[in-house]
DRENLOSE-785899 format. One line per field, with one value per residue (C-alpha): y, x, z; residue number from 1; residue in three letters. Coordinates in pm, 1 decimal, always signed. Last residue first. Example, Ala and Ser with C-alpha at 12.3 -4.5 7.8 and 13.67 -1.06 7.14 Angstrom:
REM DRENLOSE-785899
yy <- [-106.0|-450.0]
xx <- [+1367.0|+1230.0]
zz <- [+714.0|+780.0]
i <- [2|1]
aa <- [SER|ALA]
REM end
This chain:
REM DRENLOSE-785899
yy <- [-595.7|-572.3|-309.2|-634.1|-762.3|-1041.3|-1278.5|-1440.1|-1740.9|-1770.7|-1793.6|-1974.6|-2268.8|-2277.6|-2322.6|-2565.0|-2763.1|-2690.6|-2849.3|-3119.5|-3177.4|-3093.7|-3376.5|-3613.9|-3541.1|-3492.4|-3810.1|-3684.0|-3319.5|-3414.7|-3654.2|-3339.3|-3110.4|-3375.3|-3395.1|-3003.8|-2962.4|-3267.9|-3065.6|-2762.1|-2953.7|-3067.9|-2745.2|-2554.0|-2393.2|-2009.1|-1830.2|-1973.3|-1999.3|-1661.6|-1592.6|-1757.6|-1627.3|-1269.8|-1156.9|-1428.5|-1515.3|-1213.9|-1136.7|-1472.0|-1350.5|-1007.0|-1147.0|-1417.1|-1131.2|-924.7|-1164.2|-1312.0|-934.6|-859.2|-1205.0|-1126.2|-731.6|-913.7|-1171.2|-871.3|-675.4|-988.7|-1057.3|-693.2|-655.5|-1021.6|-1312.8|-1602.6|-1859.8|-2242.4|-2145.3|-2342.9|-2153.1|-1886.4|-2137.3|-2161.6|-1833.6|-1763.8|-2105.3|-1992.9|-1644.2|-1826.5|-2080.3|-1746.0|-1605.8|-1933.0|-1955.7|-1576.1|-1702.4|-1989.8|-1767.4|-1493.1|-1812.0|-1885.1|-1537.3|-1379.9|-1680.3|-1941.8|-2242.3|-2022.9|-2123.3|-2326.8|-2621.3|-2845.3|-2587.8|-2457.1|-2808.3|-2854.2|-2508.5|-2646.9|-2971.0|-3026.3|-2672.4|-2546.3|-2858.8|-2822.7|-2452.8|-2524.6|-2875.9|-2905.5|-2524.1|-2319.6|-2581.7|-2761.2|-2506.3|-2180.5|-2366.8|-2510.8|-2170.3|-2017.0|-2300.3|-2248.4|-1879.9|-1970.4|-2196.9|-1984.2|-1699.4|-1414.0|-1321.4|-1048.4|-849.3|-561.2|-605.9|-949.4|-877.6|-666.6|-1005.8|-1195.2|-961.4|-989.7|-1389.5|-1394.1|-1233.5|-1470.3|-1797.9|-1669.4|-1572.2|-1924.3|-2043.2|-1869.9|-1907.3|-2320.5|-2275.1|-2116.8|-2383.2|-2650.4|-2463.0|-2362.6|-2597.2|-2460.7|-2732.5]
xx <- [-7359.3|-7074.1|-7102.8|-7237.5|-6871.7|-6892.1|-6634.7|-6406.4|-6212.3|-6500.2|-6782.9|-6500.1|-6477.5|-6950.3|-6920.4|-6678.3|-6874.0|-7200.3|-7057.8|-6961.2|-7346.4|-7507.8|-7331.9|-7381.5|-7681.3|-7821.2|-8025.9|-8222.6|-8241.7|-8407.9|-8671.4|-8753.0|-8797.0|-9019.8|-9224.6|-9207.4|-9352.9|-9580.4|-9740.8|-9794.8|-9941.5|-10177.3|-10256.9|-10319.5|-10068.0|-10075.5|-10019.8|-9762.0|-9558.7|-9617.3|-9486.4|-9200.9|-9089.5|-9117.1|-9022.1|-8801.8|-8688.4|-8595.4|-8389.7|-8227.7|-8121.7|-8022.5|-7785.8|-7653.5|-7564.4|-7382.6|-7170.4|-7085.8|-7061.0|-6760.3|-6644.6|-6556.5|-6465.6|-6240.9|-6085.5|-6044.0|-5813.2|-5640.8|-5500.5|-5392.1|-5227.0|-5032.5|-5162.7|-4958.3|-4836.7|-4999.3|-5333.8|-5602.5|-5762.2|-5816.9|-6017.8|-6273.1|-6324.6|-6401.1|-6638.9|-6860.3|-6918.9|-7020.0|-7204.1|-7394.6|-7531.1|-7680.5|-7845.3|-8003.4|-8109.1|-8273.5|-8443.6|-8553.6|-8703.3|-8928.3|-9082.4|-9078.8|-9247.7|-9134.7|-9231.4|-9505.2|-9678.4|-9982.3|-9952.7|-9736.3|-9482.8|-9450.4|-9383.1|-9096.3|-8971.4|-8949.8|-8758.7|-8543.9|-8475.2|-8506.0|-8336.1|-8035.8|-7978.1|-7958.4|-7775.0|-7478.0|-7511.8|-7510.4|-7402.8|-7087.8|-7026.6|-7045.9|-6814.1|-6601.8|-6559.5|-6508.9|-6215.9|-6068.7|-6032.2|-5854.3|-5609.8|-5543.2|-5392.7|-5464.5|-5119.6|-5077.5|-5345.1|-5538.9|-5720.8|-5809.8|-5938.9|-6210.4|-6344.5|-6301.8|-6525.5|-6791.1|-6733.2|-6804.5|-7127.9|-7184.0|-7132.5|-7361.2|-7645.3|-7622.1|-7690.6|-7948.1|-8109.8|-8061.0|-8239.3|-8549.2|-8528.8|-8559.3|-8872.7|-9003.9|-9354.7|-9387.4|-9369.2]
zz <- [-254.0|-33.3|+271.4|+503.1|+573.2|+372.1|+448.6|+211.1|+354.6|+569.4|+285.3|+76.8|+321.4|+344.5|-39.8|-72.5|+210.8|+68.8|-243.1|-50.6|+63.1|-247.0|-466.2|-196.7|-155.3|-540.3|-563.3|-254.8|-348.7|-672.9|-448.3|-278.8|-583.1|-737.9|-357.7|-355.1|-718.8|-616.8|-351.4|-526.2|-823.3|-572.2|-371.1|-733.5|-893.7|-1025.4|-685.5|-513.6|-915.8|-917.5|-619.0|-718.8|-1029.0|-942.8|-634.7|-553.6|-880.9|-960.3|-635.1|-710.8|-1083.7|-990.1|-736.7|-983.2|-1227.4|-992.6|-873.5|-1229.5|-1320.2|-1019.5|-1108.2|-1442.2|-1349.6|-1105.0|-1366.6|-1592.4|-1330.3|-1205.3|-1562.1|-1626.0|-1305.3|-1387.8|-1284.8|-1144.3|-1446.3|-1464.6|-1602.8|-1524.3|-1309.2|-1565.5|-1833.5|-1501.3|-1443.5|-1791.5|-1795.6|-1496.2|-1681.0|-1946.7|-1693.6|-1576.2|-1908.1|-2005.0|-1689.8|-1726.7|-2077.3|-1912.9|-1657.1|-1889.9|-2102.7|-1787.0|-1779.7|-2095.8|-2276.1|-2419.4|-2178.3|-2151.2|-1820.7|-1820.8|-1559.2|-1779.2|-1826.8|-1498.5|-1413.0|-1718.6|-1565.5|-1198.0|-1256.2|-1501.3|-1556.9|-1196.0|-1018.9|-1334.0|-1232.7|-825.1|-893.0|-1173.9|-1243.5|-878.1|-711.5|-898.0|-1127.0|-896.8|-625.5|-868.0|-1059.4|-734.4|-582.4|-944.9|-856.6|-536.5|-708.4|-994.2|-766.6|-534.1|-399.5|-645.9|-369.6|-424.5|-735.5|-677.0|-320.7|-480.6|-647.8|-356.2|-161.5|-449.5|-475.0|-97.4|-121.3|-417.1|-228.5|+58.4|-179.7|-346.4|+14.5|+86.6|-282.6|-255.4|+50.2|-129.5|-397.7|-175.3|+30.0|-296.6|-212.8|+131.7|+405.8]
i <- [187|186|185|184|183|182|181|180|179|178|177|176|175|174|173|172|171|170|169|168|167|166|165|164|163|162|161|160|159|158|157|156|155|154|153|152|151|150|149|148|147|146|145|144|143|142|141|140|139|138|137|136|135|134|133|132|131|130|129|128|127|126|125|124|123|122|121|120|119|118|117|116|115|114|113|112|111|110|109|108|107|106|105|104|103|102|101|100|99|98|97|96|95|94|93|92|91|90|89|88|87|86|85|84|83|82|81|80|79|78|77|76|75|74|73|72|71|70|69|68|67|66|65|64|63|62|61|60|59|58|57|56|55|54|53|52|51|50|49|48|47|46|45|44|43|42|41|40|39|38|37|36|35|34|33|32|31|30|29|28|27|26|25|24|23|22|21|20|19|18|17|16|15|14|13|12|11|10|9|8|7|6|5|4|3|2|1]
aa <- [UNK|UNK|UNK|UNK|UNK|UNK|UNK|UNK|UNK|UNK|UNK|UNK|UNK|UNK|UNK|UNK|UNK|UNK|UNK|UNK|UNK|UNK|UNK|UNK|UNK|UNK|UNK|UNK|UNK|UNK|UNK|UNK|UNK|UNK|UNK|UNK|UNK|UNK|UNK|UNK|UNK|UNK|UNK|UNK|UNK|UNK|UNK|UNK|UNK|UNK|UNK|UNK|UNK|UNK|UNK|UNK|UNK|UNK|UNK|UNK|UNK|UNK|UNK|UNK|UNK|UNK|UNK|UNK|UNK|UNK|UNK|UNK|UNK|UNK|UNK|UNK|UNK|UNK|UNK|UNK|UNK|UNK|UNK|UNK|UNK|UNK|UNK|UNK|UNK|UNK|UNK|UNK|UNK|UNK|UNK|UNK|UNK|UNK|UNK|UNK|UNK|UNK|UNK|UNK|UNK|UNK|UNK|UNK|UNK|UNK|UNK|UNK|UNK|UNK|UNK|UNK|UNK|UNK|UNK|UNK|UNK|UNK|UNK|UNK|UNK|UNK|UNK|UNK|UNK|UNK|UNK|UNK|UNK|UNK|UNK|UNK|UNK|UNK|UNK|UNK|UNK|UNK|UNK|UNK|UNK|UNK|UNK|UNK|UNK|UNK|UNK|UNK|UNK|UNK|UNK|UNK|UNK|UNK|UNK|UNK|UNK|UNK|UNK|UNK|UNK|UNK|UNK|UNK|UNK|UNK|UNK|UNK|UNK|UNK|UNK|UNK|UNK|UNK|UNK|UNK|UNK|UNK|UNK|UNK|UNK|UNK|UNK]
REM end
């Protein structure tokens, strides 16, 4: 098994969650029946995958390995993708503060919740399409056999003290997906 194989899934299924967010995000500005509780169903989604288990996997995980085989923990490269997490859970955080109010949205309200999710979408595309053709391949090609296989084996034993976690978030996830199909024009 490839040594990104986790984080590779993860990516899928991230990539799922935010083709949905970019449908729900249009569906904000044309419906006043899009309210807290399906924005708070986002923010969950993005908080509890995307940042409790994808984002925490690659910084407690992947970076500190890049790290330790030669990669500029400051550099470019690995602080791009901490920056680029930073970015997100702001994001994560403005949707969240919004599902907590207790009024409906008004035009306004709806309006700079899509743009919100609109970037949030747009963001976490650019970030797993960077990752893919950047961080990762170099990661293939920079590590030896060993380090490969105990990146996968950490990764692994991550995934196993997150399954619970990881499984109902795929379950949020995998609801929203339907709820808020992609059609294949959104991206």
């Amino acid at each position: 098994m490839h040594a990104l194989f986790s984080l590779h899934q993860d990516h899928r299924l991230l990539l799922e969650l935010t083709d949905a967010l970019d449908v729900f995000a249009l569906e904000l500005t044309r419906s006043a029946a899009v309210g807290p509780e399906a924005v708070g169903a986002f923010a969950r989604a993005f908080r509890e995958f995307a940042d409790n288990i994808h984002y925490e996997k690659e910084e407690q995980v992947l970076l500190p390995c890049l790290a330790r085989h030669g990669f500029d923990f400051n550099g470019a490269l690995l602080e791009q993708v901490r920056d680029e997490h930073c970015q997100d859970r702001y994001l994560i955080d403005v949707l969240s503060q919004a599902a907590q109010r207790e009024t409906e949205f008004g035009w306004d309200d709806r309006r700079r919740l899509s743009s919100t999710a609109a970037t949030l979408a747009r963001m976490q595309r650019n970030l797993l399409m960077k990752q893919d053709i950047e961080l990762f391949p170099a990661v293939s090609s920079s590590l030896d056999r060993q380090a490969l296989e105990k990146l996968f084996a950490d990764l692994s034993e991550f995934d196993f003290y997150q399954s619970e976690r990881s499984r109902a978030s795929k379950g949020l996830i995998r609801a929203l997906s339907q709820q808020y199909p992609c059609s294949g024009g959104v991206q």
